[in-house]
C-alpha positions as CSV (number, residue, x, y, z in Angstrom):
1,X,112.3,226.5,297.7
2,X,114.6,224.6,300.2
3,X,118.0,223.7,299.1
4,X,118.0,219.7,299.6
5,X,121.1,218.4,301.4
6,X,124.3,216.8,299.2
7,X,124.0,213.4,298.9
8,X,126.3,211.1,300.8
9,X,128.4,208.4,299.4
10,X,127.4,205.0,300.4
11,X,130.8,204.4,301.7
12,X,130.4,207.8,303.6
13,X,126.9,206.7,305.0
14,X,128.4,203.4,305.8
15,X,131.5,204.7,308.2
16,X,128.9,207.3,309.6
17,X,126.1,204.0,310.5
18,X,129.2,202.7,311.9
19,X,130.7,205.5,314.3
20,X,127.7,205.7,315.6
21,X,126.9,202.4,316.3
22,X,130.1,202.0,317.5
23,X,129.9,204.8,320.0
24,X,127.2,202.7,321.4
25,X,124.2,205.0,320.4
26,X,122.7,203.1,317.8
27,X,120.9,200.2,317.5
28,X,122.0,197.2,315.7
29,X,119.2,197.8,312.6
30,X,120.4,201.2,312.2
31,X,123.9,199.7,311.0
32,X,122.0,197.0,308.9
33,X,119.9,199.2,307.4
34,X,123.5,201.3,306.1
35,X,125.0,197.7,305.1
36,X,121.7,197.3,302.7
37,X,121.6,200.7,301.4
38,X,125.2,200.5,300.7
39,X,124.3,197.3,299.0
40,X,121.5,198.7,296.9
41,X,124.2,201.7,295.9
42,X,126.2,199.7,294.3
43,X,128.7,198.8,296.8
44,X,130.1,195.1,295.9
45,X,131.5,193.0,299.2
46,X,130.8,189.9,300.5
47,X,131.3,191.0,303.6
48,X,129.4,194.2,303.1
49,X,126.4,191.4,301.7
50,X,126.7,189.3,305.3
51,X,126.5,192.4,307.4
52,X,123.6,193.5,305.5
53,X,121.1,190.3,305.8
54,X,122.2,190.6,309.5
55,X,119.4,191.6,312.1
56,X,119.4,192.7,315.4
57,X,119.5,189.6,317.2
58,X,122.9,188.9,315.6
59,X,125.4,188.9,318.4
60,X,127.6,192.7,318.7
61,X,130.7,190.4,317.9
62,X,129.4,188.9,314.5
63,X,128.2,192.4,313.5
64,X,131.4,194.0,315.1
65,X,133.7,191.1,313.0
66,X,131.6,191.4,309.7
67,X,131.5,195.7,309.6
68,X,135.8,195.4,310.6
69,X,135.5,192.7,307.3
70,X,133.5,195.2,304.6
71,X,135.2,198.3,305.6
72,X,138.4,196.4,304.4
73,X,137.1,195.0,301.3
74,X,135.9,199.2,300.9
75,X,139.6,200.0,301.4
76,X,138.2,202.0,304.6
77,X,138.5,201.8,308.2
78,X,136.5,200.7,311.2
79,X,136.2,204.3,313.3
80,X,138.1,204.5,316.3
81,X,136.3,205.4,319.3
82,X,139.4,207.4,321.1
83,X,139.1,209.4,317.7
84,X,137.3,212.7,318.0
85,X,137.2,212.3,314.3
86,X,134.6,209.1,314.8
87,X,132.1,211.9,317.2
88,X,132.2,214.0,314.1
89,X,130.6,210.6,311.6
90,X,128.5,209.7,314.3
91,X,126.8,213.3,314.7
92,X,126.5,213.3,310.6
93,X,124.8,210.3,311.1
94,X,122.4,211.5,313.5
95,X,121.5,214.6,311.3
96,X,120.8,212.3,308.3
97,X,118.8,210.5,310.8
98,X,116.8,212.8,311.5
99,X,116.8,214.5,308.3
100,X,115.7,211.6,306.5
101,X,112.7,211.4,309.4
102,X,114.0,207.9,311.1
103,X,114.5,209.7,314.9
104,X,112.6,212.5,316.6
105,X,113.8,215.6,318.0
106,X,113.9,214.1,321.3
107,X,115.5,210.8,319.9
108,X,118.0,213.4,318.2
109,X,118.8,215.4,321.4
110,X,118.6,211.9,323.2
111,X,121.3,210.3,321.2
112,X,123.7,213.3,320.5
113,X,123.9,214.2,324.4
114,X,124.7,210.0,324.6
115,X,127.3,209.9,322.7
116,X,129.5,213.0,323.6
117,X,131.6,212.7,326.2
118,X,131.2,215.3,329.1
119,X,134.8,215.1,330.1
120,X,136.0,216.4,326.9
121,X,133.4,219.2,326.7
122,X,130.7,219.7,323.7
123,X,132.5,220.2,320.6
124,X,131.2,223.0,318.6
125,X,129.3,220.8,315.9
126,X,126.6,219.8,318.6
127,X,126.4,223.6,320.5
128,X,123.2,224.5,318.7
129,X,121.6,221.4,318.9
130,X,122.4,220.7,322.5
131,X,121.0,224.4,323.2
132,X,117.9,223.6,321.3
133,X,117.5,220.7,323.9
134,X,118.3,222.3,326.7
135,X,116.0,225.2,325.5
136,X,112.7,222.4,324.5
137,X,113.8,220.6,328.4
138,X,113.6,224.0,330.1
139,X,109.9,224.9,328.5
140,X,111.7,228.1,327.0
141,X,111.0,227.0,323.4
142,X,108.2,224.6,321.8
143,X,108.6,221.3,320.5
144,X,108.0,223.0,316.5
145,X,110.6,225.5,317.2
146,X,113.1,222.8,318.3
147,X,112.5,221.3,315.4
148,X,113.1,224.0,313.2
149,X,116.5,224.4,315.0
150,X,117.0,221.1,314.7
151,X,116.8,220.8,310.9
152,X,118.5,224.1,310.9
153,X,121.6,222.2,312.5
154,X,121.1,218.8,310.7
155,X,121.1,220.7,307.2
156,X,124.2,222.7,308.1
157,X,126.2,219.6,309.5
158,X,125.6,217.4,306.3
159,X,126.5,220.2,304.6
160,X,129.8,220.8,306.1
């Protein structure tokens, strides 16, 4: 029997949504969808309740404005881009992602390689998975083993 992954806080999932989507790798819905979950959690904000009935034609601004407002009212912070602590939520989030089945292994590979910047080199978080990409791109291993590798590296990130 597998060992299922801890569960996240809803404040935890909503900082992750959010690195990601302010790294500029996710789409707006993907942030919404963390604003309702938080909601359905238990989390009590008015701002956190405006960002969640918020869709993706909402302008970046509003949603930007309304995230900055619910993080407050959660006595967190809005993640910092410059912050290589902000690369770290956003990869959680895309290992829940993909755990939870809402991205592919390409989509996975896809967004990770997006959202790390080249100039500062691959942390060591996303070495597996990158090498499982480069691996599935290069014909060296099948889609099903990438896969494996994938969940392999999604279950030990959540985990961390």
């Amino acid at each position: 029997m597998s060992e299922r992954p801890p569960v996240r806080s809803a404040t935890d999932a909503l900082l992750e949504a959010s690195a990601l989507w302010i790294l500029g790798d996710s789409p707006p819905g993907f942030l919404v969808d963390a604003a309702v979950e938080a909601t359905v959690a238990g989390l009590d904000s008015p701002a956190l309740h405006e960002l969640a009935g918020m869709s993706d034609a909402d302008s970046p601004w509003d949603l930007r404005e309304a995230l900055g407002r619910a993080l407050v009212e959660l006595d967190a912070s809005v993640p910092d881009p410059r912050d290589p602590a902000t690369l770290q939520l956003a990869l959680r989030e895309l290992a829940a992602q993909f755990l939870h089945e809402r991205i592919s292994i390409r989509e996975l590979v896809d967004r990770a390689r997006s959202v790390i910047d080249e100039g500062a080199g691959t942390p060591h978080e996303a070495e597996a998975l990158l090498a499982a990409g480069e691996a599935l791109d290069a014909g060296r291993i099948t889609a099903h083993q990438a896969q494996l590798d994938a969940l392999d590296w999604a279950a030990g990130l959540t985990r961390a």
